[in-house]
C-alpha positions, 0 to 999 in steps of 0.5 A: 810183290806188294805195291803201294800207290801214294797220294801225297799231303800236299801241304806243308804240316806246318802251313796250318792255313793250307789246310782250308784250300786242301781239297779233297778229291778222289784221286781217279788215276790211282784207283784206275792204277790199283785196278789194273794192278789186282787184275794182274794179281798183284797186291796192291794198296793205295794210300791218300795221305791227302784225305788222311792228312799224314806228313812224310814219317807217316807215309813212311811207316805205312809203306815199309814192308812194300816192293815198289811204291808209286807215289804222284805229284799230281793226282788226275785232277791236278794234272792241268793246275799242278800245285807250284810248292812241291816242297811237301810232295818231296819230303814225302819222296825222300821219307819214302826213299829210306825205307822202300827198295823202289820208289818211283814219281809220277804227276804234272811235274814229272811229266815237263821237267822229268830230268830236274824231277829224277834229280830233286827225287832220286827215285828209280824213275819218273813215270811221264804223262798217263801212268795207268799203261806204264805202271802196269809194265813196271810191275810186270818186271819189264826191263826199263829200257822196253818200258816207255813213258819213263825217264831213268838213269842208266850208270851215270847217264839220264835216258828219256825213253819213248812216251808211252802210247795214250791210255784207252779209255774204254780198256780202263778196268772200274776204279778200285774204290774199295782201296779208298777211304770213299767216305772221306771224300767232299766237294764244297760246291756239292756235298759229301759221299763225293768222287770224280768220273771221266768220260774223256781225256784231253782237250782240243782247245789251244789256250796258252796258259793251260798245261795239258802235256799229261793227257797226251794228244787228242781227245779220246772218250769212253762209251755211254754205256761204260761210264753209265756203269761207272756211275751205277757201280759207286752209286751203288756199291759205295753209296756216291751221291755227288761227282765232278765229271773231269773231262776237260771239255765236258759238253764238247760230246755233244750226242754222247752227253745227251744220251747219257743224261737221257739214260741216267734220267731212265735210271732215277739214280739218285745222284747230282754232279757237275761238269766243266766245260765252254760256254760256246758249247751249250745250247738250252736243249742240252742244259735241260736235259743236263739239269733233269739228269741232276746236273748241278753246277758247271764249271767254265773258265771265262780268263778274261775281262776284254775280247784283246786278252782273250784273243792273245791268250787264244782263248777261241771264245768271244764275250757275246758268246760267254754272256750268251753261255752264261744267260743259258745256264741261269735260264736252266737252273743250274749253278756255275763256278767261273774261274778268272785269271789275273795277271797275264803279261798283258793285263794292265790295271784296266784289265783286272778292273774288267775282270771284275766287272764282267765277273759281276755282270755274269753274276756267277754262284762262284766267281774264283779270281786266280794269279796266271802261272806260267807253267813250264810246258805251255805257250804262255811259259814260252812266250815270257820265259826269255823276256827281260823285262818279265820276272819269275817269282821265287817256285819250286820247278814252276814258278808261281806268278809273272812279274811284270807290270806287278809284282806278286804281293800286288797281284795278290793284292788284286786278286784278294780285293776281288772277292772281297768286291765280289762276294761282299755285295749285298745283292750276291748275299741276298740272292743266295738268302732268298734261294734258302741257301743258309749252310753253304752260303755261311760254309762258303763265307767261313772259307772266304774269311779264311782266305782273305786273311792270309 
């Protein structure tokens, strides 16, 4: 049996400007897929159509001749941001349908609205939440009634089976960067010769806007000693000099993230990342170990501009402790990334002024400004998908903004006038300057008109 697992080009071939935000990241859950399938024996390929940018007729002459192929919508580090046009995912799907016995669909979109995705697809099935476990038993020939995690059609009837049981982190085999084009891979923040790890999956914050259905429930973690070989097996065997650990909640593990930075400083691999995590969850002990470790940049989700927004939206944080975060990681040496959300059913106009303001107050080396979406599968979609007076914009499956007190050319409208706020102040510009960071800082610029103008 030969399968193919697929990540998709995300971007409509004819949405030249897609291209500019398209990024290109490793696709980790695949490579854990490909992994598990080879210690199986079975043969197995995987195919990014993202980093080589091929359409749907493309994808198509590249799968025929395989038995089963898996193809995701979202790769892991779209599970909790999912892309809202799926329009291209499902060109691919359909271009796939015609010349493979099998196809089966799995990612975010799947995984809260399985039966509309079994319908818009006509895949085999739909494989909901993790796919590592439930790939595996569909390639072992299981009947589809003993797979769990999958959604199907049995005669004319649509059966939803039992979730499948959370992967085990530490049962996880090393990701099969081999069936990779490893080299392709880059993080404008970073670098190149880039690829994602993960020492957990999960979240155990309730934020009402953040999807997390396809992590399944808890946090669950792998042990120091096995991410530290994760990491010396790509620096080593595929030269990786940069990386953006995925877990949710990055710092959360305290201890065990203290004894990795001291065994990764031990190592004197040569070799900087990033991280995501809270801000209430760092201390100046932590970030400079973290920073010697070579620690770069930490991603963190500020959302708000006022503690009422942050509280509706449960966010568990309060605006001393994001300045007192914020203040740390300056003091350390290390860059942030700080993600705002703009349009929440409860921003008015002052809102989005003070998100604005905070953002210019934190002073962070990234600020990204972003529309809320309302993402089926979380509190926030509960909570507006039945007020009249809130309107959904046009989407395929997940709807793209809430249109309540603006509409979504006006929300764009802010968030567009927010970087240009942001990063066209002559002291962000100069600061970047005086650090000598010329090539990204005209990278960063280029990207910026990009998008300014669209």
């Amino acid at each position: 049996m030969k399968v193919l697992l697929v990540n998709p080009f995300q971007v409509d071939l004819v949405q030249k400007k897609g291209r500019i935000y398209n990024r290109t990241w490793t696709p980790l859950d695949l490579a854990y897929c490909g992994a598990i399938l080879e210690q199986d024996g079975i043969e197995v390929a995987i195919l990014d159509a993202n980093a080589e940018q091929l359409g749907p007729q493309e994808v198509a002459a590249r799968a025929k001749g395989y038995d089963k192929v898996f193809i995701t919508s979202t790769s892991l580090d779209r599970w909790q941001c999912p892309h809202l046009d799926i329009h291209p995912f499902l060109k691919t799907v359909h271009a796939l349908n015609a010349v493979v016995p099998e196809v089966y669909v799995m990612g975010s979109h799947g995984t809260v609205k399985p039966e509309e995705m079994l319908e818009e697809t006509r895949a085999r099935a739909v494989l909901r939440g993790e796919p590592e476990t439930t790939v595996r038993e569909l390639c072992a020939g299981l009947p589809f009634s003993e797979v769990r995690g999958i959604t199907w059609r049995d005669g004319g009837k649509v059966v939803h089976n039992q979730d499948q049981k959370p992967v085990q982190m530490e049962q996880l085999p090393m990701p099969a960067f081999h069936l990779l084009p490893m080299h392709q891979y880059h993080y404008e923040m970073l670098g190149g010769n880039f690829t994602l790890f993960e020492m957990s999956r999960g979240c155990a914050s309730k934020c009402t806007f953040c999807l997390l259905k396809t992590y399944g429930v808890g946090v669950r973690k792998k042990s120091v000693e096995r991410l530290v070989a994760e990491v010396e097996y790509g620096v080593k065997n595929f030269g990786i000099k940069t990386a953006y650990f995925m877990d949710l909640e990055f710092t959360v593990l305290r201890k065990q993230v203290v004894e990795f930075c001291k065994i990764l400083i031990e190592k004197k691999l040569d070799f900087t990342w990033c991280c995501q995590t809270r801000l209430d969850l760092v201390d100046e002990e932590l970030l400079a170990l973290m920073k010697k470790a070579g620690c770069r940049l930490i991603h963190t989700g500020v959302e708000a501009g006022s503690e009422e927004v942050l509280r509706i939206v449960d966010k568990g944080i309060t605006m001393p402790q994001i300045e007192k975060g914020m203040r740390l990681i300056h003091q350390a040496g290390i860059e942030t990334a700080c993600f705002f959300i703009m349009g929440f059913p409860e921003s008015g106009k002052d809102e989005m002024g003070n998100i604005v303001s905070l953002a210019k107050r934190l002073s962070p080396t990234y600020a990204l400004f972003h529309i809320a979406a309302p993402y089926p599968g979380t509190r926030l979609y509960e909570q507006v998908k039945n007020d009249p007076n809130i309107r959904f914009s046009d989407g395929s499956l997940f709807p793209e903004a809430i249109e309540g007190r603006f509409t979504l050319p006006e929300l764009k409208a802010m968030t567009r006038k927010a970087y240009l706020s942001y990063y066209l102040r002559p002291s962000y510009v100069w600061a970047r300057l005086m650090k000598g960071e010329i090539r990204p800082l005209a990278s960063q610029f280029w990207l910026f008109l990009q998008f300014v103008r669209t």
